[in-house]
N, C-alpha and C positions, 0 to 999 in steps of 0.2 A: 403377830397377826391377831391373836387375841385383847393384847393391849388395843388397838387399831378398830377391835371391834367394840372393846367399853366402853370407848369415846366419841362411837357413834352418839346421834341424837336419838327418841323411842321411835320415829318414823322414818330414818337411814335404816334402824337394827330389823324392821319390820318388812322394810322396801329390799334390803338385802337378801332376806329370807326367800322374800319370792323371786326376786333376779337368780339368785343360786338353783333355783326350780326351774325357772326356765332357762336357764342356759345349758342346762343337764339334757333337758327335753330337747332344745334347738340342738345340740349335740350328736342326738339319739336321730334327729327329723335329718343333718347334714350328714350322718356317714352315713346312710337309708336312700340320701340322694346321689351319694358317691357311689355308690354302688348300679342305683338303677341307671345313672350315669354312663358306667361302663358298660353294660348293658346295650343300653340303646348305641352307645359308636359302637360297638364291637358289631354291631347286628346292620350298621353301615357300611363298616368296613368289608364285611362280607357280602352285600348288596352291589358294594363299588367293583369288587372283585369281579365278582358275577356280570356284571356289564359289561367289564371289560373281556371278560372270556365271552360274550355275545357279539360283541362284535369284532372280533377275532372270527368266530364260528362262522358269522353273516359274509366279513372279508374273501373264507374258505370258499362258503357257496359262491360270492361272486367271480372268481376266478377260475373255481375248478371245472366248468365248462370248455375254460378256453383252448384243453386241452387237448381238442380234438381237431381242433384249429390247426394248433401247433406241427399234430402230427398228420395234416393233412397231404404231404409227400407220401407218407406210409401207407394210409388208409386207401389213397386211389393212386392206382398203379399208373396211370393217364398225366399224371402231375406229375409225379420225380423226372420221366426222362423230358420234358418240357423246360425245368428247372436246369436239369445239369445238362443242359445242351446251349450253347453262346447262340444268341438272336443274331449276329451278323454272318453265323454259317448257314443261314437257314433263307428259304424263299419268303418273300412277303404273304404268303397264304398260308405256311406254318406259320408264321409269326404270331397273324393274327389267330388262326383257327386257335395256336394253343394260348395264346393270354385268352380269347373270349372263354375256352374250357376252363380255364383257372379262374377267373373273375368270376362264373357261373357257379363255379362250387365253393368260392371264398362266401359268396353273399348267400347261398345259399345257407352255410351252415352261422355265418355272421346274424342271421334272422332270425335264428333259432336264440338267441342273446340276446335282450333287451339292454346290454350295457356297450356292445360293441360298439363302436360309428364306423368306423373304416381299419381294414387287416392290409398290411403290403409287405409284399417278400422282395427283396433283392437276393439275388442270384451270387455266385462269386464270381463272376463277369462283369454285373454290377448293371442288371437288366432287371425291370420294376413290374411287378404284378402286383393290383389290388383291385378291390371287390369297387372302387368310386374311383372313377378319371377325373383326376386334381390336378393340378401342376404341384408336385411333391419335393421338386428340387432343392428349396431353400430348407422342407422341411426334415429332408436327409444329411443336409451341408451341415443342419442344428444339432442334429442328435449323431451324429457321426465320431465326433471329439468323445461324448458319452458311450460309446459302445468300444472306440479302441482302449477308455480307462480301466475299465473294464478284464478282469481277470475270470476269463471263460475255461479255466480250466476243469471245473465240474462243467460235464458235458449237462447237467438236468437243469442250472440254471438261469432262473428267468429275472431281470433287473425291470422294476418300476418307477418312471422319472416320476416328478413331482408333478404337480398343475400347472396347464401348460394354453395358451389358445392358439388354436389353427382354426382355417379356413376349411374345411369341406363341403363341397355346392355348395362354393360360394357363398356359403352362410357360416359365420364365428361359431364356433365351440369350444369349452374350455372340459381338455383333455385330459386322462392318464395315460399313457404310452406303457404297452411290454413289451417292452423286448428282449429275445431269445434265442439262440443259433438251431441251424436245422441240418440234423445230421442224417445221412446213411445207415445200413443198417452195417456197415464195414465203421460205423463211429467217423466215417469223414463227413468235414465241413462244407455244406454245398452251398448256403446261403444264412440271409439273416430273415427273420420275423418281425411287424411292430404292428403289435394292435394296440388301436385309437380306443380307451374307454370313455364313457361318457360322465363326465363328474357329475352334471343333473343327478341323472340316476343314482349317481354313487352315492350325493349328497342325502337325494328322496329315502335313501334307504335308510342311513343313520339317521336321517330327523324321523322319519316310522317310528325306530327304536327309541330314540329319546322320548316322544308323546309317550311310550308306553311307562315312562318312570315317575313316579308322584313328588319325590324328594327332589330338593334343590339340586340336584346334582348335576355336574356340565364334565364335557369329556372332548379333549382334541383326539385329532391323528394326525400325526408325523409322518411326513415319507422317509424315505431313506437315507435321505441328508437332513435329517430332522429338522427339516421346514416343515410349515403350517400347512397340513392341506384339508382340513375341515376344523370347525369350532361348532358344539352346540349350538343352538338358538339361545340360549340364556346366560349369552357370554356375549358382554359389551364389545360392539364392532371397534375393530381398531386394539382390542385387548392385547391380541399377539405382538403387532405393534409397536406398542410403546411398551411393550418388558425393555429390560436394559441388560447388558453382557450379563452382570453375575447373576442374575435372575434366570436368563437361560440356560447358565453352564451348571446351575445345581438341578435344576428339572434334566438335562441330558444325561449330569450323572445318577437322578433317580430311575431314570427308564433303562442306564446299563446294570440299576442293581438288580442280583440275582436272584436274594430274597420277596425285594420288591414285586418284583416279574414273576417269581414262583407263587404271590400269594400268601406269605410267610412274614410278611409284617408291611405293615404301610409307614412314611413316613410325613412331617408337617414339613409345608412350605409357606411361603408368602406367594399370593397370584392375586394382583391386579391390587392388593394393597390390603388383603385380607390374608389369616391364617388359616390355610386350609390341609384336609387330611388328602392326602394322595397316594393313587396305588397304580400300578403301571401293567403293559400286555404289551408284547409285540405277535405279529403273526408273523409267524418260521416260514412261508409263503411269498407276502409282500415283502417284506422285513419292515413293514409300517407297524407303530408305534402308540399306543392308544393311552393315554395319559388320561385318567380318573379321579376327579377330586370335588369334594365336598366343603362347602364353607363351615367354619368350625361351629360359630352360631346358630347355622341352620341344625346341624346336630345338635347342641346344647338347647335351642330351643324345641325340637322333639321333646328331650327328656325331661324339660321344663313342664308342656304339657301331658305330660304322665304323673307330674307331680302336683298338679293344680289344685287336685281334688282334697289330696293329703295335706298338703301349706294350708291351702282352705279351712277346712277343719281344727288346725292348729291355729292357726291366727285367731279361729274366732272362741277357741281355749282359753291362750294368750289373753287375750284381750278382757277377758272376763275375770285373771285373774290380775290382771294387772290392776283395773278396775276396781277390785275390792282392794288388794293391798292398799291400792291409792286409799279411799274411802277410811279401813282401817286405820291407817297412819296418821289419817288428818285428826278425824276422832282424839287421837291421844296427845301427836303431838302439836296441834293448831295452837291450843291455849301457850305450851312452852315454845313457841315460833314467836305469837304475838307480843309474850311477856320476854322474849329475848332481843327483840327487835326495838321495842320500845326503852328496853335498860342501855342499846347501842346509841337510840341518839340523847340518851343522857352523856354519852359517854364526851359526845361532840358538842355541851353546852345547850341540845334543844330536849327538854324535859317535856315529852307529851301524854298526856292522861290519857288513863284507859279510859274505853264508853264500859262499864260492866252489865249493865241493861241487856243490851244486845244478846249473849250469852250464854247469861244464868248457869255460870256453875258456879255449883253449890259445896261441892269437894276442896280439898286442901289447896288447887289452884286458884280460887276465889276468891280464899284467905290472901293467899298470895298475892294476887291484885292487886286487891284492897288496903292492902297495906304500903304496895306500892306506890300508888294515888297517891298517898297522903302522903311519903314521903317525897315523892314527886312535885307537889303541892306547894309543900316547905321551902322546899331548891327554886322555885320561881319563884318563890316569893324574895327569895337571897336577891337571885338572881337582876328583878326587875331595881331592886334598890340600887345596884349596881350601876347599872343602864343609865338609868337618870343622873346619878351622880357624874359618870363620864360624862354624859349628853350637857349636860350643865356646865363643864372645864370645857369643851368642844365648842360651844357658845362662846364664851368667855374671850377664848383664844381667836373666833372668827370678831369678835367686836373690836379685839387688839389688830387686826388685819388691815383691818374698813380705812384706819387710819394712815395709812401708807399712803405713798403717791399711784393712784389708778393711770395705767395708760390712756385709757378711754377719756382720761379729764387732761392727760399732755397733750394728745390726738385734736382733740376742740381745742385746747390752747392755738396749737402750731395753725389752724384754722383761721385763728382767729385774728395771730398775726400777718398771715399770708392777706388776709382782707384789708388791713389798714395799712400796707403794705401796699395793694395794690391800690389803696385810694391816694397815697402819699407817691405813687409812678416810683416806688424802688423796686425794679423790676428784679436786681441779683437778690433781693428779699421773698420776693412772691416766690419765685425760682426754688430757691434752698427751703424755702417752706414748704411748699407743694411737695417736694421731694421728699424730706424729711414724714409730713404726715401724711403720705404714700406709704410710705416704708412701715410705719405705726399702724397702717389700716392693713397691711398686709400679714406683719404681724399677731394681730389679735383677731383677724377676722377669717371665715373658711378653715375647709377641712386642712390636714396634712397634707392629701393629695391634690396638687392643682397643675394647671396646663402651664407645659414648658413655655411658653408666651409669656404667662405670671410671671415665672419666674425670671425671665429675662428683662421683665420690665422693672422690677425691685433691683434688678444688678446695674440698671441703666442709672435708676433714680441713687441708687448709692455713690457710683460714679459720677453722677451730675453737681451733689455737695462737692467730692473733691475736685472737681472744674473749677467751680466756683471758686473754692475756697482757695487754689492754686490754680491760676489761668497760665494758660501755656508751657502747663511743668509736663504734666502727661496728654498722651495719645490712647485714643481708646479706638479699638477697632474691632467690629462684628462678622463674623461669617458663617450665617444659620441655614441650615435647607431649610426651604420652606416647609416641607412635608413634617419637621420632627417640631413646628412649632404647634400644630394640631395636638400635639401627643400630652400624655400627665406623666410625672414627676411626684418624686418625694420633694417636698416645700424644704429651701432654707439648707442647697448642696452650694449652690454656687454662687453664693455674694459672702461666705466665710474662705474660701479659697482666694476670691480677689481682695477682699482685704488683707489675706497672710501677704500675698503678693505685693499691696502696695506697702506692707508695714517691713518688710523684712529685703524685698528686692531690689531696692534705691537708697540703699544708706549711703549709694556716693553715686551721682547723678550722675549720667550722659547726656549728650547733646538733646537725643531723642530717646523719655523715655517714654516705653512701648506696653501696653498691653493688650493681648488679643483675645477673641472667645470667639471658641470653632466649635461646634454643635455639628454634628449629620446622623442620620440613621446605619446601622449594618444589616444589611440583611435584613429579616422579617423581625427581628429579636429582639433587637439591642439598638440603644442608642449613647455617643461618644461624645463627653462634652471634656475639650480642653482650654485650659488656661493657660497663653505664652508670656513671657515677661522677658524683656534683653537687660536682665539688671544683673545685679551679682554676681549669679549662680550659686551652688553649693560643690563642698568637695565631694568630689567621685566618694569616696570610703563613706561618707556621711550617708551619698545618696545607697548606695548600698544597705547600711544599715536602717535606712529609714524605709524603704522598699520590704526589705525581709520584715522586719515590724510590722507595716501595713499588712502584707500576706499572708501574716500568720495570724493576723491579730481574728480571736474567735467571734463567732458568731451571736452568742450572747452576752458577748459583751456589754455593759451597761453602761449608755453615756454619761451619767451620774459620775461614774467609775475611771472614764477619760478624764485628762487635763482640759480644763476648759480652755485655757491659756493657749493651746496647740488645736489651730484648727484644724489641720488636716487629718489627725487621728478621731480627732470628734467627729469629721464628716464621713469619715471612712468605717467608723464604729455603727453610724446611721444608716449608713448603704448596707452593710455586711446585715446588719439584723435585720433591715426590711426586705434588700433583695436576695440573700447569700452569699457564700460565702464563696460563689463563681466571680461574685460582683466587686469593683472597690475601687481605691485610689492607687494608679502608681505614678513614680518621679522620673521624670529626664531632667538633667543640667548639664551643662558643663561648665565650672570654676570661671567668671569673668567675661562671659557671653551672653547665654540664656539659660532659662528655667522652664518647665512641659509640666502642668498638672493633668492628668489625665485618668477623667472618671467614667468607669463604663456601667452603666444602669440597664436594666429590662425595661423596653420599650412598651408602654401602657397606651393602650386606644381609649379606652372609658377611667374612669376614676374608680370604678367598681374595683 
């Protein structure tokens, strides 16, 4: 470490000093924030708790009225023997007289509860008393399966379906149902109980409680089959929803732990695609389920702002010392930055003088300069004498050039026969001309990139000399989409493939021989061009070997580096460096039939 540190530069050793100061300091500012960290959740988690014991408490009050409900057999002496007396023993004037007396004191004490809608007793005869005349039939047929599931052997309890909608006068509501058996004071079973609560109300109640919270905090209730039957307001519709299995079954086993539910630790979950802290309540009453949770952000950002003031004050420390180190550092070591910088590009052959003007120091880096000026000075002066002298044999050798044969002077030649040619009406002359200084203008003129058009036109005019030159030996035949003659190409793939073709495919002639060019596009991608030939063929093993060649053959490959003499790896060399190494040539033959050249390129709209 110490070595590591001599070999700093003076304004690394200086910058160092101070990064080791503040990192101390930011050290001292981060476990300062860890702490008041814990803090602010823990002061959450206790918050979360406490809400959920609120509305557990609020749950108490709304039910614990209904008791009186319940025990309304006991309380009026006038009602039990009505209940345990069967309605078809009786005259139509008890009938009514005792449902009007039961329905007078159901709604009576039902009014006195702003959460009830409608209370109905069925009898064990299975005779219907309630405080609203509904047609109730379908809605005893519904909840009837729910009450024989039911295990009433605690005579005290009371089961609460989920949310539910019925009719009552004929107007919709969406309900919580109790129900609960009603006993004698011998402990016999005389009937059943089912108050209608009002979810409105239930809802009005926990959104009260919720306004009263500042924090981001959101909280379901579960009924007793831990379905959803309320979501804060600040909980995306549809939230419950779209949870998925194992998102639920770890929330159902948060709300059975014991810890959890005592208040004795909270645990993190994922809800709705965030990490949040959660802490759970059931009330021993409903056996509903109040699930508490906090997004973890929303707490980290509390603690954030408790720490605004403090970062604050630091940063603007920070920054002051940083400032001056900078400053410091530059001071000492700018002069050895600039004089090291300048000895690097001597180092690459470009020797550049210092301005020392600018400056003015006067200290032993000055000296230093100055002295390196001058030997700087010297080195170009080496330097330029050199220059010239190459520059002078670079001359020399472009003058030996000049004298070569120029395309551009065969090109006008071929021109020029093709015109006396056509004044002389030898038309296989104008022909083979035209073609040949086609071929020369193609050549040397435009970019690499040109439209597959081009290039099919240069493969026509190559094949048109050997017409000429052999009339009726070969067959030439075209099959181009139109669509892929719009397209660009690398210049100078496919008039070296048909020449290996006609040089190597016909060394012993057929009736007819054949060569074909298939062009079409794939897809959006790629475009396919092949070359058929019914001449020789090659041996199976050969084509093997010449296949794995092409396929492996790399990507920076240099066609300098290729045989020239062998088209097909020199065009294949071309493809792989310009397109990659997805792209290239490969062979079909079979031995004394045909031959398949087949090259697949990136299909180009623009030449760009």
């Amino acid at each position: 470490m110490i070595r590591y540190f001599r070999r700093l530069s003076f304004g690394k050793k200086i910058l160092s000093s101070y990064i080791l100061f503040i990192s101390i300091s930011c050290l001292l500012v981060f476990i300062y924030y860890i702490k008041s960290m814990e803090v602010v959740k823990q002061e959450n988690y206790n918050n979360m708790f406490q809400l959920g014991e609120q509305i557990s408490l609020n749950t108490d009050i709304l039910v614990s009225n209904m008791d009186r409900i319940r025990f309304i057999h006991l309380i009026d002496d006038k009602i039990k023997p009505v209940i345990r007396s069967e309605n078809k023993n009786k005259e139509i004037d008890q009938i009514l007289e005792g449902q009007e007396y039961i329905e007078r004191a159901i709604k009576h004490m039902a009014n006195m509860n702003q959460f009830i809608l409608r209370v109905t007793i069925v009898n064990e005869y299975g005779d219907i008393y309630s405080n609203v005349s509904t047609e109730q039939e379908e809605y005893l047929n519904r909840l009837a399966p729910v009450v024989e599931s039911q295990d009433w052997t605690d005579k005290n309890k009371v089961y609460y379906t989920g949310v539910n909608t019925e009719k009552i006068s004929q107007n919709p509501y969406k309900i919580v149902t109790s129900i609960s058996k009603m006993y004698d004071i011998d402990r016999t079973c005389i009937g059943t109980i089912y108050i209608d609560l009002n979810y409105t109300q239930i809802s009005n109640l926990f959104n009260h409680l919720f306004q009263r919270k500042e924090m981001k905090t959101a909280f379901l209730v579960l009924d007793a089959q831990e379905e959803l039957m309320y979501a804060s307001p600040n909980i995306r519709e549809g939230f419950w929803e779209q949870m998925d299995r194992d998102e639920r079954e770890t929330l159902y086993k948060a709300c059975q732990d014991e810890e959890v539910l005592g208040g004795k630790k909270h645990i993190t979950l994922i809800l709705d695609g965030e990490k949040c802290s959660v802490t759970a309540e059931v009330n021993s009453i409903t056996n509903w389920k109040v699930v508490v949770f906090t997004p973890l952000h929303a707490v980290y950002a509390d603690g954030i702002r408790n720490m605004i003031g403090i970062l604050t004050a630091m940063a603007v420390v920070l920054s002051l010392a940083i400032a001056l180190g900078i400053i410091l550092s530059r001071q000492i070591s700018r002069p050895v930055t600039i004089l090291a910088k300048a000895m690097a590009g001597a180092d690459k052959g470009n020797v550049e003088l210092i301005q020392e003007e600018p400056y003015f120091w006067q200290d032993e880096m000055g000296q230093l300069m100055h002295s390196y000026n001058e030997m700087g000075q010297r080195i170009n002066e080496s330097i330029e004498k050199i220059y010239v002298y190459q520059l002078n044999q670079k001359q020399t050798e472009l003058k030996m050039l000049q004298f070569q044969i120029n395309p551009h002077f065969l090109y006008n030649t071929l021109n020029t026969i093709s015109s006396i040619a056509a004044l002389e009406d030898i038309e296989e002359i104008v022909q083979i001309s035209d073609s040949l200084s086609s071929m020369f203008q193609y050549n040397i003129k435009g970019s690499d990139i040109v439209p597959v058009s081009h290039e099919i036109q240069h493969v026509k005019n190559y094949l048109n000399i050997h017409t000429i030159r052999f009339p009726e030996k070969y067959q030439f035949h075209y099959e181009i989409q139109p669509e892929a003659m719009q397209c660009y190409m690398l210049k100078f793939l496919i008039q070296p493939l048909v020449e290996n073709s006609l040089q190597h495919a016909f060394t012993k002639l057929k009736d007819k021989n054949q060569i074909s060019l298939h062009i079409f596009l794939s897809g959006e991608s790629d475009i396919y061009i092949e070359i058929w030939d019914n001449g020789v063929g090659i041996r199976e093993e050969d084509v093997e070997i010449l296949n794995s060649e092409l396929s492996g053959m790399d990507t920076r490959t240099l066609v300098s580096n290729v045989d020239r003499g062998i088209g097909l790896r020199n065009v294949n060399a071309r493809i792989r460096n310009f397109y990659g190494k997805a792209y290239g040539l490969q062979i079909e033959s079979i031995e004394g039939k045909y031959t398949a050249i087949r090259l697949k390129i990136s299909r180009m709209d623009t030449p760009g």
